[in-house]
C-alpha positions in Angstrom: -11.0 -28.8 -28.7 -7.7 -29.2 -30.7 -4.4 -30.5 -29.1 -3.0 -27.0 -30.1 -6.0 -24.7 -29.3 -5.8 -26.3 -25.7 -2.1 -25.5 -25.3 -3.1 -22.4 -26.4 -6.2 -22.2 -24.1 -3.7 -23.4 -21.3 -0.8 -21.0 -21.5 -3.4 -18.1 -21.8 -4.4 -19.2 -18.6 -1.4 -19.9 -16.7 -0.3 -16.4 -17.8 -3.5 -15.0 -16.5 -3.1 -16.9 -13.1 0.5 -15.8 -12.7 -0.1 -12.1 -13.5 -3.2 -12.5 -10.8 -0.6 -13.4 -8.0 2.3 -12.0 -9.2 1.7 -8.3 -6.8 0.6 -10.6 -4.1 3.9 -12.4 -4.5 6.1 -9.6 -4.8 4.1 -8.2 -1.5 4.8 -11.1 1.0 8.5 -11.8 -0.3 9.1 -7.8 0.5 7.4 -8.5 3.8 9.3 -11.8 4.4 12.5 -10.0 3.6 11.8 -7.2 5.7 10.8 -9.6 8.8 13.4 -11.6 8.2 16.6 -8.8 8.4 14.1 -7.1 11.1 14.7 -10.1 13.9 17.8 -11.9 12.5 20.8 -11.9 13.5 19.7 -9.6 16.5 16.8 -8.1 17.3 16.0 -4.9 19.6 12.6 -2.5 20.2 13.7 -1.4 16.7 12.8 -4.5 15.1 8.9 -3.5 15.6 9.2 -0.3 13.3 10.3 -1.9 10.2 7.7 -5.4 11.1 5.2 -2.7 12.0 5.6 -0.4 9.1 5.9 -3.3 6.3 2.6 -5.0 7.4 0.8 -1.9 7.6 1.7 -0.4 4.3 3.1 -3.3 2.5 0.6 -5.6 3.5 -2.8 -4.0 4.8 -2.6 -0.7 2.6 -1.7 -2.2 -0.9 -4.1 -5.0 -0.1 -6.8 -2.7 0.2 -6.3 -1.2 -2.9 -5.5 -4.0 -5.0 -9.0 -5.5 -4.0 -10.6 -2.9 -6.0 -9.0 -4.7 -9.6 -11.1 -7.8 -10.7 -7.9 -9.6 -11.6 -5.9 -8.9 -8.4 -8.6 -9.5 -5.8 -10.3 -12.8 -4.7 -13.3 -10.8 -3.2 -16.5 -10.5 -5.2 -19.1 -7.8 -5.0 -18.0 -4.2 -4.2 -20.2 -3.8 -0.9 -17.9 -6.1 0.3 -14.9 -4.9 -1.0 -15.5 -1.7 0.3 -16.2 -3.3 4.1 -12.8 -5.1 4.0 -11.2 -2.0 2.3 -12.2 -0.5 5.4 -11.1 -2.8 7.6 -7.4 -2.9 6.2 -7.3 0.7 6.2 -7.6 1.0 10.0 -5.4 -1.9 10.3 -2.7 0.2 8.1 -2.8 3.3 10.0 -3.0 1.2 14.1 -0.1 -0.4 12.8 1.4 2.4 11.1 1.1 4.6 14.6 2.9 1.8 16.6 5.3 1.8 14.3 5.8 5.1 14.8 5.6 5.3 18.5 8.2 2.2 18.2 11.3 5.0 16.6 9.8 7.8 18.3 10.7 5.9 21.7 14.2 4.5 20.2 14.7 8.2 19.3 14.6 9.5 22.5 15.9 7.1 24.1 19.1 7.5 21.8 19.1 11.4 21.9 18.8 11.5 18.4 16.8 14.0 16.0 13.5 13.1 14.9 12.7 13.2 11.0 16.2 13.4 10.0 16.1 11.8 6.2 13.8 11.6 3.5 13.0 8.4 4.6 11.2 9.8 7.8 9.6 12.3 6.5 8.3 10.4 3.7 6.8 8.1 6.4 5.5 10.7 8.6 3.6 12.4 5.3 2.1 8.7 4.9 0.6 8.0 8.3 -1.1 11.9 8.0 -2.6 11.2 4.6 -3.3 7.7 5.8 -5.3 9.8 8.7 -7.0 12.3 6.5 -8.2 9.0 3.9 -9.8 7.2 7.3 -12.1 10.3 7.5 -12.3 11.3 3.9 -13.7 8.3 3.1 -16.4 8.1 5.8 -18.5 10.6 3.6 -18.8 7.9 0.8 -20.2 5.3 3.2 -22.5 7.4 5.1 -24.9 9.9 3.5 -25.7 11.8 6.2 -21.9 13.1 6.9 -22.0 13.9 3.3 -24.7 16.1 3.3 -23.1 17.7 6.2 -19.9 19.1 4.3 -19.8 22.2 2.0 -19.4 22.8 -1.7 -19.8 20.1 -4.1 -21.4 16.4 -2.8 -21.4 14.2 -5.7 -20.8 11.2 -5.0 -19.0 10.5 -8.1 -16.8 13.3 -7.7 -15.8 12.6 -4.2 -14.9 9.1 -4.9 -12.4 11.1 -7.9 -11.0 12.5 -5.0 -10.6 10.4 -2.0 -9.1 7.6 -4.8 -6.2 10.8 -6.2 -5.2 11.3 -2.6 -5.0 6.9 -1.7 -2.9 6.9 -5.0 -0.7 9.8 -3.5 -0.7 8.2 -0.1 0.3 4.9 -1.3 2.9 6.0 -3.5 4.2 8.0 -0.8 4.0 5.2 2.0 6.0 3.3 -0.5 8.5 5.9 -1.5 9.5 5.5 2.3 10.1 1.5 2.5 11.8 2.5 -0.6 14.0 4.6 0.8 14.3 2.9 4.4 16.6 0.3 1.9 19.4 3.1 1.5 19.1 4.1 5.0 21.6 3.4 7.3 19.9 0.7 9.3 19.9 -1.2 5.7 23.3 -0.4 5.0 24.5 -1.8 8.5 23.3 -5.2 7.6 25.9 -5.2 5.2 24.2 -7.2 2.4 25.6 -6.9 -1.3 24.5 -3.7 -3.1 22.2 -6.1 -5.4 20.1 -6.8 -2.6 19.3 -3.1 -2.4 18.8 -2.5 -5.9 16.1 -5.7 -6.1 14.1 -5.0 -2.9 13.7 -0.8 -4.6 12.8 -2.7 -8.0 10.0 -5.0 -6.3 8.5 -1.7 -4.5 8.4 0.3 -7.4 7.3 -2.5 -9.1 4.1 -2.3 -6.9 3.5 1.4 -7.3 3.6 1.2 -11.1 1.0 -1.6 -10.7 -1.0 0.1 -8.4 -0.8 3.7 -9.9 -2.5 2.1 -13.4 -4.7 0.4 -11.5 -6.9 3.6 -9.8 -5.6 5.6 -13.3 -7.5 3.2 -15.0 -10.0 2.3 -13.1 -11.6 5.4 -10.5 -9.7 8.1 -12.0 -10.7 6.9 -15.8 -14.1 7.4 -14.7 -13.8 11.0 -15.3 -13.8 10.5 -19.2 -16.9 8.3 -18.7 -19.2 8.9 -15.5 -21.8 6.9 -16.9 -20.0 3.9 -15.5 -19.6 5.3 -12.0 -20.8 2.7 -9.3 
């Protein structure tokens, strides 16, 4: 091989490997961030909501997903993708639900309203879709719930539809971390406004990569079912 073709060879690869790790990245430095303005200065029972939240959504939910891609994931074989896909999903939503027991307790306790903003609703419309994925994805796994429900039970169809409403979910799990940046918890902290502006980038960020991902890949199906796994 040529002293050129090998450079060549070599920043074709180093580009691939970056782009492979670059969602992971962004992922645990959101996380990290989060934890870290979570517990420090201070911490209080509030500091599990956001810790709770961010591992379940951040970490377990878009981790799930992103298994799914050949270039994101270091799991081969899609039986076993779909066991550890599983796996994180309950994770998510046990996580997800403390989190929400976690301000549902500081709420009361604080004789404040419940599902004030945006941001709380957004996260309240993520932990019910999250619920309604758990169990709509049960009839892809086991036959024999499948040919228990009405209408139509292709397979390939179903999976259309259970990977729509995980797009919708995730988007909208992540709309809410977005959003918990502009709340006033956030704002408190007193960081610079660039701060802000750069976690919201990094999270949308991860939904544009994870919305071409299942549009490319289970919803793309659709113009070609003879693929369909």
């Amino acid at each position: 091989m040529k002293a050129e073709s090998w450079k060549q060879w070599y920043q074709r690869r180093v580009r691939g490997v970056v782009m492979e790790l670059l969602p992971h990245v962004i992922l645990c430095g959101l996380i990290g961030f989060i934890l870290i303005i979570s517990w420090s200065p201070s911490s209080s029972l509030f500091s599990w909501h956001p810790t709770l939240m961010s591992l379940a959504f951040l970490g377990f939910q878009c981790e799930s997903i992103l298994l799914f891609h050949p270039r994101f994931s270091f799991i081969t074989g899609h039986a076993l993708r779909v066991s550890v896909h599983q796996v994180l999903q309950i994770t998510c939503f046990l996580l997800g639900a403390g989190g929400i027991g976690v301000i549902y307790t500081v709420k009361e306790r604080a004789g404040k309203p419940h599902i004030s903003t945006l941001h709380a609703l957004a996260g309240l419309l993520a932990m019910i879709l999250s619920l309604i994925q758990l169990f709509g994805g049960l009839p892809l796994i086991y036959p024999k719930i499948r040919q228990l429900l009405p209408g139509n039970k292709s397979l390939a169809v179903m999976k259309q539809n259970h990977a729509r409403l995980g797009l919708i979910t995730v988007m909208t799990a992540l709309t809410a971390i977005g959003l918990a940046f502009y709340s006033n918890w956030f704002v408190k902290k007193d960081f610079h406004r660039i701060y802000q502006n750069v976690a919201f980038g990094a999270v949308a960020t991860i939904i544009g990569v994870i919305f071409a991902q299942v549009w490319h890949g289970r919803l793309a199906l659709e113009q070609n079912p003879g693929h369909q796994n």
